[in-house]
py3Dmol code that shows the C-alpha trace and the ligand (Angstrom):
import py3Dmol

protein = """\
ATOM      1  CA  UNK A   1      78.761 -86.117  34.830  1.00  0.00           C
ATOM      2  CA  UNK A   2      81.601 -87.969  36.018  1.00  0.00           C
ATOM      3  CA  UNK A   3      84.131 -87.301  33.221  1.00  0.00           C
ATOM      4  CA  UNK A   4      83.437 -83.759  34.001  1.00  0.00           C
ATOM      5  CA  UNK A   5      86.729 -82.313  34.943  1.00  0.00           C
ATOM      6  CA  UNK A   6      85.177 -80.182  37.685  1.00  0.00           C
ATOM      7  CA  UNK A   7      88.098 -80.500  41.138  1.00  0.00           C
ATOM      8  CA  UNK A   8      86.652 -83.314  43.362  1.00  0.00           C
ATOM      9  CA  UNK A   9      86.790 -82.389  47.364  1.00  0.00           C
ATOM     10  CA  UNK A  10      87.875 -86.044  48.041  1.00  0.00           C
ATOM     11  CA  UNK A  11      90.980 -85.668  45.909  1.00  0.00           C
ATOM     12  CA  UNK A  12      92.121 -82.876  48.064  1.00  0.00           C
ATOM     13  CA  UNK A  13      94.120 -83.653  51.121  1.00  0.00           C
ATOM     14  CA  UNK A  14      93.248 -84.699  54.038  1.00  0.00           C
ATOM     15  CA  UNK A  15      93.955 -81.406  56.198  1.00  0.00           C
ATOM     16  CA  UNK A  16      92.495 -79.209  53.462  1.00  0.00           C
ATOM     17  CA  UNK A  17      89.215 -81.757  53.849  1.00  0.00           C
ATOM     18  CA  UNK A  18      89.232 -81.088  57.499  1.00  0.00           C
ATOM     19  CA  UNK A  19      89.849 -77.009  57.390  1.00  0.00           C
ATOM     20  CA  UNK A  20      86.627 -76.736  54.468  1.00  0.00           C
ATOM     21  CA  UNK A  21      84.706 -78.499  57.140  1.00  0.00           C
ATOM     22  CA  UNK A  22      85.475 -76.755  59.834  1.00  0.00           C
ATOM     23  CA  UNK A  23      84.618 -73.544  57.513  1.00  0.00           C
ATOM     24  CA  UNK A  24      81.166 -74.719  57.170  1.00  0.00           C
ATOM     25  CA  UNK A  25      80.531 -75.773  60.839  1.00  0.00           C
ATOM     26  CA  UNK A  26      81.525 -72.453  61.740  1.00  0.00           C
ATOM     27  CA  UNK A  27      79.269 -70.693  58.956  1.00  0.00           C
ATOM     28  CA  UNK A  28      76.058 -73.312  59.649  1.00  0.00           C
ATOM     29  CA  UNK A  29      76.796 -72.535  63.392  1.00  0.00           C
ATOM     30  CA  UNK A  30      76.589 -69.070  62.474  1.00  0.00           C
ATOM     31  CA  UNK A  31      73.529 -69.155  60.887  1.00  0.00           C
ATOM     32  CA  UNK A  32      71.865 -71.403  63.937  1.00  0.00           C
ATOM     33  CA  UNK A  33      72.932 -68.369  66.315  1.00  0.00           C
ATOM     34  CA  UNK A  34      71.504 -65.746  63.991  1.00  0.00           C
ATOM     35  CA  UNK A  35      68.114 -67.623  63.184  1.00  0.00           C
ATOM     36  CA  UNK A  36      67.905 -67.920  67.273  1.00  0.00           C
ATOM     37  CA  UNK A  37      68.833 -64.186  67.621  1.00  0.00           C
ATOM     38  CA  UNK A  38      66.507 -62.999  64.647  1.00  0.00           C
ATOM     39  CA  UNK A  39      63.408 -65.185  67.178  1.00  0.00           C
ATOM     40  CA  UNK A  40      64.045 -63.046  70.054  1.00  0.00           C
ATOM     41  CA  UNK A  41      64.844 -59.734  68.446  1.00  0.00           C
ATOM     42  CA  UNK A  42      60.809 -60.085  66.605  1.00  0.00           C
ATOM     43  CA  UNK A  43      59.332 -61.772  69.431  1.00  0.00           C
ATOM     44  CA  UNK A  44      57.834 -59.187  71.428  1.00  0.00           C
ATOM     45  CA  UNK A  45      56.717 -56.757  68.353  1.00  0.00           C
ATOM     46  CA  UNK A  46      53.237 -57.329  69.218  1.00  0.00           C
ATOM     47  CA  UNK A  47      53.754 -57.564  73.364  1.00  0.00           C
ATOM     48  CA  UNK A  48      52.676 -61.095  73.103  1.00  0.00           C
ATOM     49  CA  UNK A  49      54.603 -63.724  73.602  1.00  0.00           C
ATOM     50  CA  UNK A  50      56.146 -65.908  70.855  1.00  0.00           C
ATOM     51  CA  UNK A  51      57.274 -65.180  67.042  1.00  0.00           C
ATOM     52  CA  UNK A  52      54.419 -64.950  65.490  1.00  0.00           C
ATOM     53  CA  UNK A  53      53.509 -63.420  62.131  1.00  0.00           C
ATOM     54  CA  UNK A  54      51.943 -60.421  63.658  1.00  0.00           C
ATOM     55  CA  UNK A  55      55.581 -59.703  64.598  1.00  0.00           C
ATOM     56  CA  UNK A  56      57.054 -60.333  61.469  1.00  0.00           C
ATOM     57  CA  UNK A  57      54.210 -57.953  59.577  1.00  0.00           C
ATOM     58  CA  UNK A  58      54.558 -55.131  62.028  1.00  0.00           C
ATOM     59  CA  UNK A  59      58.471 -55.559  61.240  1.00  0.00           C
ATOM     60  CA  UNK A  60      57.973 -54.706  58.178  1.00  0.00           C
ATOM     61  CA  UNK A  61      54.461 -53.329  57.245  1.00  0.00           C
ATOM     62  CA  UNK A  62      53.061 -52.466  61.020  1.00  0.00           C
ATOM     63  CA  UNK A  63      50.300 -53.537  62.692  1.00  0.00           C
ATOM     64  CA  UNK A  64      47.004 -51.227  64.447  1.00  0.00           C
ATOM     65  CA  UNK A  65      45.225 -53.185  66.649  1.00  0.00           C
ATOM     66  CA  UNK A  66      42.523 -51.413  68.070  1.00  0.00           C
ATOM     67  CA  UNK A  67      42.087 -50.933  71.998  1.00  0.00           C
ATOM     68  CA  UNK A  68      39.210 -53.479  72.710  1.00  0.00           C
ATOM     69  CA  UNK A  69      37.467 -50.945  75.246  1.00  0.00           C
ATOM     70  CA  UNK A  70      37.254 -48.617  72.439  1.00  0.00           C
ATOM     71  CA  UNK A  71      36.001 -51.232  70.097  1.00  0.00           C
ATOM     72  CA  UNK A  72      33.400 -52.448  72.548  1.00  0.00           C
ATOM     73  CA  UNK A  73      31.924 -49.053  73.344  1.00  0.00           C
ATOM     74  CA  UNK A  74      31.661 -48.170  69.758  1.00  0.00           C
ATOM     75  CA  UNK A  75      29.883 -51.373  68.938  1.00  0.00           C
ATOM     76  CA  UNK A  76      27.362 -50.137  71.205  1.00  0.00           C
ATOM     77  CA  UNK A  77      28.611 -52.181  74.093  1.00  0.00           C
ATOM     78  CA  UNK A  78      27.349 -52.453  76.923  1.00  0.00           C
ATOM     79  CA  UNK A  79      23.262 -51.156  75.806  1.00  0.00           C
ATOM     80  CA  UNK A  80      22.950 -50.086  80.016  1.00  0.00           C
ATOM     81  CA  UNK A  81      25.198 -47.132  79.530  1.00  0.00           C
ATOM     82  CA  UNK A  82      24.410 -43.310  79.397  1.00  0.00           C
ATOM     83  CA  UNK A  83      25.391 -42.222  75.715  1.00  0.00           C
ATOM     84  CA  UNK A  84      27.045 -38.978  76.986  1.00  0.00           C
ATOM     85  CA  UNK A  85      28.950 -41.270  79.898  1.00  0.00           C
ATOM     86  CA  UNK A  86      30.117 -43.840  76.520  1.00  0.00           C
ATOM     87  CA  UNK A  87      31.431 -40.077  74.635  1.00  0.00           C
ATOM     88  CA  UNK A  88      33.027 -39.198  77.727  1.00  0.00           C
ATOM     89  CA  UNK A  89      34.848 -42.747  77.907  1.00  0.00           C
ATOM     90  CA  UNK A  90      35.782 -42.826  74.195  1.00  0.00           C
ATOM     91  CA  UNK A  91      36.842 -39.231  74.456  1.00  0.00           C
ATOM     92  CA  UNK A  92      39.212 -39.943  77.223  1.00  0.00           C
ATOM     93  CA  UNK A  93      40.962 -43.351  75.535  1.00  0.00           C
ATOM     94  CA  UNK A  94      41.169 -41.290  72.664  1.00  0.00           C
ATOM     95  CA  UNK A  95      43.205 -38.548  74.095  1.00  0.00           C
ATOM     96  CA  UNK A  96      46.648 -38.929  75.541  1.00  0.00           C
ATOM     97  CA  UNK A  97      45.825 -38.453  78.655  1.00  0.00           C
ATOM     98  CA  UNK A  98      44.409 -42.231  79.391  1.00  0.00           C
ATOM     99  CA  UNK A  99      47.176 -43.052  82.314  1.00  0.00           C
ATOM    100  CA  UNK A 100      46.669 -39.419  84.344  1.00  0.00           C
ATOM    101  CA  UNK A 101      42.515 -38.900  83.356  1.00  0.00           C
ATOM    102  CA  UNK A 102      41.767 -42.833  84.376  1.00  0.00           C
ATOM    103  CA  UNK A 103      41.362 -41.570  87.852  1.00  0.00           C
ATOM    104  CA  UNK A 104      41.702 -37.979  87.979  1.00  0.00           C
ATOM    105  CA  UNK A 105      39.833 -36.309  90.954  1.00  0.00           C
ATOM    106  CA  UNK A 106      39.303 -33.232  89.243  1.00  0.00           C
ATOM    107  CA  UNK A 107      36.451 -34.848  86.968  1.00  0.00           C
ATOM    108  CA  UNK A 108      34.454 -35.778  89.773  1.00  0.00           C
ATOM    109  CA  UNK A 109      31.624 -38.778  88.974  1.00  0.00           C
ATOM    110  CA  UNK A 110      33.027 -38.355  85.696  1.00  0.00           C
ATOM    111  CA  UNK A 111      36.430 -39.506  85.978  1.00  0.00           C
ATOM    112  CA  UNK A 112      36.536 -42.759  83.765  1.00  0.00           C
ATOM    113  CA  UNK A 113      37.531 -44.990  86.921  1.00  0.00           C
ATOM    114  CA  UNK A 114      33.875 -44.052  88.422  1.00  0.00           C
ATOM    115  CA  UNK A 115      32.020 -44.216  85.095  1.00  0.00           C
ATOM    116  CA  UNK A 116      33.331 -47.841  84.858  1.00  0.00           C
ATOM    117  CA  UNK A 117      32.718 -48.991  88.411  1.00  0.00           C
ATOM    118  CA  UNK A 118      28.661 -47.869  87.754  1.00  0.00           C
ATOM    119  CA  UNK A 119      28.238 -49.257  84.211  1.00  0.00           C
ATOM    120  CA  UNK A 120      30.877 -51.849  84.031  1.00  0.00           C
ATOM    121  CA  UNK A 121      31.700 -53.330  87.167  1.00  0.00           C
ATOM    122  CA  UNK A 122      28.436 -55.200  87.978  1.00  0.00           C
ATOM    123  CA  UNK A 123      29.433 -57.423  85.122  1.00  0.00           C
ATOM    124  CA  UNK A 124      33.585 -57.102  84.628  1.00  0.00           C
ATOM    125  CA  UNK A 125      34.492 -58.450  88.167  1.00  0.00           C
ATOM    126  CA  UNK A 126      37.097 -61.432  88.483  1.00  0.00           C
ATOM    127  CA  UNK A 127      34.429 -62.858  91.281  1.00  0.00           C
ATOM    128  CA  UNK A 128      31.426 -62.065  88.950  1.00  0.00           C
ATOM    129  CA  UNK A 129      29.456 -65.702  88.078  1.00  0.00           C
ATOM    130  CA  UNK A 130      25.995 -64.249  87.338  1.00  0.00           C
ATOM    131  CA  UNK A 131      24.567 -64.977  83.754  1.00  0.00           C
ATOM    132  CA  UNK A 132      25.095 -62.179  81.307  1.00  0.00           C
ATOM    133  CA  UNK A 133      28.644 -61.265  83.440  1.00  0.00           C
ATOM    134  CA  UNK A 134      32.020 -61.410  81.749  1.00  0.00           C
ATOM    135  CA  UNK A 135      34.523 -62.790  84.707  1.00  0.00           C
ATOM    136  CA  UNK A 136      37.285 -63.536  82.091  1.00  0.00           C
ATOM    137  CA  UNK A 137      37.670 -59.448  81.735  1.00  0.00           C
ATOM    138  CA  UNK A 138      37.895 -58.036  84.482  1.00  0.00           C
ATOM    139  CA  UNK A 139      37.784 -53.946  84.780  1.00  0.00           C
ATOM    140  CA  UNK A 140      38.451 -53.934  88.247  1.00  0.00           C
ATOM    141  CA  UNK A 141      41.694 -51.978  88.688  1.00  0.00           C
ATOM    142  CA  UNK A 142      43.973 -49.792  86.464  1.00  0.00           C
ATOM    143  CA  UNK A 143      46.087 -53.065  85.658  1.00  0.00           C
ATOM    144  CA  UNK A 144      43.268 -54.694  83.988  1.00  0.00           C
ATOM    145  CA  UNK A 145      42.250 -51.409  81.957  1.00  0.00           C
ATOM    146  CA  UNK A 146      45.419 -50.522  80.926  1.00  0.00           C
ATOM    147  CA  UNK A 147      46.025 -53.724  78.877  1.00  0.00           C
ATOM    148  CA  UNK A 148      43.007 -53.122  77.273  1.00  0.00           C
ATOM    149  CA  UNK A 149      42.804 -49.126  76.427  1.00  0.00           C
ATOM    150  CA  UNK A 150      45.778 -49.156  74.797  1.00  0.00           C
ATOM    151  CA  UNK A 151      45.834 -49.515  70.732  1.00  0.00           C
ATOM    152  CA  UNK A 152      48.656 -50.969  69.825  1.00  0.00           C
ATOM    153  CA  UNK A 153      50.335 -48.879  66.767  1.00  0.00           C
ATOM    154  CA  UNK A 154      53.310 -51.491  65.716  1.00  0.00           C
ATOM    155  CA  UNK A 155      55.380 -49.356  63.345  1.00  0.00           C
ATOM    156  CA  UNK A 156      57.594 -50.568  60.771  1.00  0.00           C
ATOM    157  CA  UNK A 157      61.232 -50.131  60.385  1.00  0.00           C
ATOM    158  CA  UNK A 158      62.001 -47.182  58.184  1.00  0.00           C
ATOM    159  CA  UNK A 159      63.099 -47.272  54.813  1.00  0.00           C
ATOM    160  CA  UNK A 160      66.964 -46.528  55.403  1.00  0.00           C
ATOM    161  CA  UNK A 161      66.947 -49.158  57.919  1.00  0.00           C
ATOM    162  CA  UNK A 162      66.052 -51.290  55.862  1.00  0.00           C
ATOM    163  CA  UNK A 163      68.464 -50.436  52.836  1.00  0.00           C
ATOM    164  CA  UNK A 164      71.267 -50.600  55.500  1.00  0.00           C
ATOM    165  CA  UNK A 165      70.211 -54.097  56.850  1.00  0.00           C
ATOM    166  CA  UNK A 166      69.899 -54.990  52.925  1.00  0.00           C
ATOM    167  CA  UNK A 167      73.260 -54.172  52.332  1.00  0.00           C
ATOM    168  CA  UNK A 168      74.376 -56.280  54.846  1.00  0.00           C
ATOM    169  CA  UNK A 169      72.569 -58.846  53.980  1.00  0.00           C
ATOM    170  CA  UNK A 170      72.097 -59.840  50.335  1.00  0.00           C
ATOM    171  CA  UNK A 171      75.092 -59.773  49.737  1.00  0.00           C
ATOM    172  CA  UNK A 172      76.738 -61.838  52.440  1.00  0.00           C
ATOM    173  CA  UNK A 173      73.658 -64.413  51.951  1.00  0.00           C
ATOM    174  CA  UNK A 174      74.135 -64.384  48.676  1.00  0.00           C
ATOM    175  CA  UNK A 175      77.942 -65.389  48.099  1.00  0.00           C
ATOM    176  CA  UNK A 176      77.303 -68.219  51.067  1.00  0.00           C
ATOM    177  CA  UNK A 177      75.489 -69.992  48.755  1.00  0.00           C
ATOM    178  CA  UNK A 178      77.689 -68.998  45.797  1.00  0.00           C
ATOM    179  CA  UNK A 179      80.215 -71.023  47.680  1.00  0.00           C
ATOM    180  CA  UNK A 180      78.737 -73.708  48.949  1.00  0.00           C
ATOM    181  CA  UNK A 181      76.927 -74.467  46.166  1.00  0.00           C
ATOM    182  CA  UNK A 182      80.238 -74.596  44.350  1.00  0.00           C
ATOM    183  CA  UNK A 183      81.617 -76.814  46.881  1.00  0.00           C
ATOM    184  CA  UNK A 184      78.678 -78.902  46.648  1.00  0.00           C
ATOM    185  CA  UNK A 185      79.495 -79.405  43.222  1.00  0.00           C
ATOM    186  CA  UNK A 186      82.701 -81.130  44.272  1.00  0.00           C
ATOM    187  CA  UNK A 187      81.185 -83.529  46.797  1.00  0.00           C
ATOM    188  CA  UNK A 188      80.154 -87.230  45.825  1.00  0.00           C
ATOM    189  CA  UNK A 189      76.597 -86.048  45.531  1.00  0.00           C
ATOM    190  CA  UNK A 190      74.388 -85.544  43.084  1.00  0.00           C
ATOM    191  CA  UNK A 191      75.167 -82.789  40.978  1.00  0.00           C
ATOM    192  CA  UNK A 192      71.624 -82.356  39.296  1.00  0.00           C
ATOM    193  CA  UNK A 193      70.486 -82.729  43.145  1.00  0.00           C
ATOM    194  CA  UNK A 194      72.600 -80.027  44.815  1.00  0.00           C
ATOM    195  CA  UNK A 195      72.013 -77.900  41.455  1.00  0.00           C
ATOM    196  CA  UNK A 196      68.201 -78.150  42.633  1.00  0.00           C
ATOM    197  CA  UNK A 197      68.805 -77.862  45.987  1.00  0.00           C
ATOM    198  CA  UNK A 198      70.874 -73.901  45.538  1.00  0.00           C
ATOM    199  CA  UNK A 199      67.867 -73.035  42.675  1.00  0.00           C
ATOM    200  CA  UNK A 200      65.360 -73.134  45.514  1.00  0.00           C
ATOM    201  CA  UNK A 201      67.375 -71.780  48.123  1.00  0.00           C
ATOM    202  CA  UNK A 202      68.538 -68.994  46.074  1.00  0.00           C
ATOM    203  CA  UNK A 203      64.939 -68.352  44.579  1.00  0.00           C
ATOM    204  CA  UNK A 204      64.355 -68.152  48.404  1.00  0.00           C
ATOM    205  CA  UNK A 205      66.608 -65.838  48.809  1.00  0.00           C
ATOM    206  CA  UNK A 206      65.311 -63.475  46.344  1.00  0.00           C
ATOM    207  CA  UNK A 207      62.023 -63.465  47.306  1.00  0.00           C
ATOM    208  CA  UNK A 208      62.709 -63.156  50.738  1.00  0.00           C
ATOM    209  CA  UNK A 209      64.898 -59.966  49.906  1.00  0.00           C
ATOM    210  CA  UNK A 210      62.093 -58.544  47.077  1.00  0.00           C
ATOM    211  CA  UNK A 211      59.456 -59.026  49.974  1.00  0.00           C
ATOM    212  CA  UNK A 212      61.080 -56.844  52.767  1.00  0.00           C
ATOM    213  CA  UNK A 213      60.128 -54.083  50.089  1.00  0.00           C
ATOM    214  CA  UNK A 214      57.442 -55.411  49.008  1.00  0.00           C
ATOM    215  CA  UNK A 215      55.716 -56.150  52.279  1.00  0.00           C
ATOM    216  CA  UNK A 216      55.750 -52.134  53.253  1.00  0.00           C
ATOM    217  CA  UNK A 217      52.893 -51.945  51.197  1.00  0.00           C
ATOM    218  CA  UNK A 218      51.409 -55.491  51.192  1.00  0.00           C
ATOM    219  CA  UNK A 219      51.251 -57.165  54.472  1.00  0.00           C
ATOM    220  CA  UNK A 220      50.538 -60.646  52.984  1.00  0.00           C
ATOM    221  CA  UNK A 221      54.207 -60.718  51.293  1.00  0.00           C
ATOM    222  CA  UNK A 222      55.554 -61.194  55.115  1.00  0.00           C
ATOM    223  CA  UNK A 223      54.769 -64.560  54.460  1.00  0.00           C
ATOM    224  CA  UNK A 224      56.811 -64.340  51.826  1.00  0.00           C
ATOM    225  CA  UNK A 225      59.703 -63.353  53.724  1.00  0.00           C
ATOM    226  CA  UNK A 226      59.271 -66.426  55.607  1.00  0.00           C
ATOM    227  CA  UNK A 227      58.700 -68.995  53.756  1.00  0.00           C
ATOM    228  CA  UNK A 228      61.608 -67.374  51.233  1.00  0.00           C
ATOM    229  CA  UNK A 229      63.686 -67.523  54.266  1.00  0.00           C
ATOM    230  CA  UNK A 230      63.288 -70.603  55.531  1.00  0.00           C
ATOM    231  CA  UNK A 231      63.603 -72.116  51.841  1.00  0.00           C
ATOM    232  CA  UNK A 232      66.980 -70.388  51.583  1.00  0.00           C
ATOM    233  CA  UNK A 233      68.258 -71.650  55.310  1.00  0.00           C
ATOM    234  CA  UNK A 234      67.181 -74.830  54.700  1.00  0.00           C
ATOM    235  CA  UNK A 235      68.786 -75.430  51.169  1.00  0.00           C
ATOM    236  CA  UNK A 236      71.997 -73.362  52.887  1.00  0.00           C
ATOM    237  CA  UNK A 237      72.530 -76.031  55.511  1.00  0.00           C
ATOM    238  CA  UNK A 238      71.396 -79.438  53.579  1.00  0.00           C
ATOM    239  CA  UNK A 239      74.098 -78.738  51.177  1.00  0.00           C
ATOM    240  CA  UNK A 240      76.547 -77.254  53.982  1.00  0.00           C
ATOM    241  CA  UNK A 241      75.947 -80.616  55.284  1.00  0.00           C
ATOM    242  CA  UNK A 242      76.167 -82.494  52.612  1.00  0.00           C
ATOM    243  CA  UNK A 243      79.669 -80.650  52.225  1.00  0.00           C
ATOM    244  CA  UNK A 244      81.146 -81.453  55.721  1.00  0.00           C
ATOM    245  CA  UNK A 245      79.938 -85.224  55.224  1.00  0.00           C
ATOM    246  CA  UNK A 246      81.930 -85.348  52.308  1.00  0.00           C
ATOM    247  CA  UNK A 247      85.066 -83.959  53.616  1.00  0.00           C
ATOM    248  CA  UNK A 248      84.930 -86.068  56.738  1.00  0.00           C
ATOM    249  CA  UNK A 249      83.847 -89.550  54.993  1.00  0.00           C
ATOM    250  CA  UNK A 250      86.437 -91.413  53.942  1.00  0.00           C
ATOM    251  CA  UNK A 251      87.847 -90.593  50.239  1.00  0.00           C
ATOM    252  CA  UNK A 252      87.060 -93.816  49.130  1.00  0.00           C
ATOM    253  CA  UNK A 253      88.011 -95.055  45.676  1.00  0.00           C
ATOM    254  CA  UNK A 254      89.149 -91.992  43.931  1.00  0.00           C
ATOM    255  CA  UNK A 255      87.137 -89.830  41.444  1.00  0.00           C
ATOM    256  CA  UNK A 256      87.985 -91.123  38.187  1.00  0.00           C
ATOM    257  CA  UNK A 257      87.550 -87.627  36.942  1.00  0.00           C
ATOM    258  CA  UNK A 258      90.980 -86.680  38.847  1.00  0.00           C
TER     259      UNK A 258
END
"""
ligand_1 = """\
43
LIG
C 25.423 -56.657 81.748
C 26.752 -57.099 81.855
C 27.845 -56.259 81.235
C 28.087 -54.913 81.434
C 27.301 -53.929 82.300
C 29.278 -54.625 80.671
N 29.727 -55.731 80.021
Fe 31.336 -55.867 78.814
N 30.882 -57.764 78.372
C 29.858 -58.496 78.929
C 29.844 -59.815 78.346
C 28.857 -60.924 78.704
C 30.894 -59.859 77.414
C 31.325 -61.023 76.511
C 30.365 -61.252 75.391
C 30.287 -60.103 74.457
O 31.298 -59.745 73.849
O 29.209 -59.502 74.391
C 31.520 -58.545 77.447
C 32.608 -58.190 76.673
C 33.297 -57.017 76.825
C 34.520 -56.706 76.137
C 35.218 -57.554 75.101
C 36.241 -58.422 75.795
C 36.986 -59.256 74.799
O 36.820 -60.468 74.824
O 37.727 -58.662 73.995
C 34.927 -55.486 76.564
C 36.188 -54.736 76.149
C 33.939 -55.012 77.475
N 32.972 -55.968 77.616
C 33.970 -53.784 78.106
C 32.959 -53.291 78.878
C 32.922 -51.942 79.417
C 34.019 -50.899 79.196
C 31.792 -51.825 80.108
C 31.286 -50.603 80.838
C 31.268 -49.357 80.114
C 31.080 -53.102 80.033
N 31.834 -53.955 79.277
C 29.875 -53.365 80.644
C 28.972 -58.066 79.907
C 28.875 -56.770 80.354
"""
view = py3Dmol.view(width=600, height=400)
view.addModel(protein, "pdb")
view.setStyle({"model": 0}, {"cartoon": {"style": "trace"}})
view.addModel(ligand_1, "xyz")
view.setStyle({"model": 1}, {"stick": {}})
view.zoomTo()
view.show()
């Protein structure tokens, strides 16, 4: 490998050493700001908390989670309940009326709020302890039902938005590597090692790309996207690094190739 007469970054001079790594600070840093930006921008998808996966599939396939007051009552919860008062609950978190109807005087004994303080309430207070109550959900005010009538309908990014974030993208992340994969081929390093290194990061890539696609229609591929991801950012900055190190070490005895 060493007779090969590929240029060698340590024969280069010094300043041109020092403006290549300053190059690849300034793309790595780039990337660092990005990943960060890329966390908060998915965070709240899902309205909890955290990047979590549930973000990252309703990015990109969407997510229905169904209202758990609506779940309970159709699993037959609670067994106390009139069945026409559980129709007349499920009919009202069904409509779109949930926020106005939860109260509404005009329905009387029937409103939702007063169907819930006789069949839920002896049970769903915060200051309930008896056995067979359920302190930890409370149904006491229109705070505590909200959170819980709502389904939450996650919807993916369309199609064009996609293509246009695509063609941003690939290509950009794509001709990174190009680079530094050719200027890793210049360092001191392992050739066979940085040629190993770029393979992964750029099968990464790929996948990563194929799976924004593919995950419309298969949720599991968001994985896919992320573990392609990370296998591209991390192969991007080990050999970025390895770059900058060898422009900022000293040159040492010359490359015999040059
Ligand atoms: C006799 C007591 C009792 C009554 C009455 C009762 N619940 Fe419950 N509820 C529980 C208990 C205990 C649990 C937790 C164990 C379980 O899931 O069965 C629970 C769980 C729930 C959950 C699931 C919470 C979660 O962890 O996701 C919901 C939603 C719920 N109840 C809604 C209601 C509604 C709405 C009513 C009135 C229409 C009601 N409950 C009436 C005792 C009660």
């Amino acid at each position: 490998m060493s007779n090969s007469p590929t240029m060698s970054l340590r024969a280069l001079p010094f300043l041109y050493r020092v403006g290549i790594a300053l190059l690849v600070v300034t793309l790595l840093g780039g990337y660092v700001v990005s990943g960060f930006y890329l966390r908060v921008h998915y965070d709240n998808r899902d309205e909890t908390p955290g990047l979590s996966m549930n973000d990252i599939i309703g990015a990109y396939h969407g997510v229905q989670t169904p209202s758990p007051l609506i779940e309970a009552l159709e699993s037959g919860h609670p067994d106390t309940i009139e069945e026409y008062e559980r129709a007349s609950l499920l009919t009202w978190l069904r409509s779109d009326r949930v926020s106005q109807d939860y109260d509404n005087l005009d329905l009387g004994d029937e409103a939702p709020s007063e169907i819930i303080a006789m069949s839920c309430l002896d049970c769903h207070t915060r200051g309930a302890t008896e056995e067979g109550t359920y302190a930890e959900v409370p149904l006491e005010y229109w705070d505590d039902i909200q959170k819980l009538a709502v389904s939450k309908d996650i919807k993916p990014a369309g199609p064009n938005i996609i293509a246009t974030s695509q063609h941003a993208h690939a290509p950009m992340m794509a001709v990174v590597l190009i680079v530094l994969g050719m200027l890793g081929s210049m360092t001191r390093f392992s050739k066979g090692f940085i040629g190993v290194v770029v393979s992964i990061a750029a099968a990464g890539l790929l996948v990563d790309m194929a799976s924004w696609w593919i995950t419309r229609e298969i949720a599991a591929f968001a994985y896919a996207i992320v573990v392609g991801g990370m296998l591209y950012a991390a192969g991007t900055m080990l050999v970025g690094f390895l770059v900058i190190l060898d422009c900022i070490l000293p040159a040492g005895k010359a490359d015999p190739s040059s």
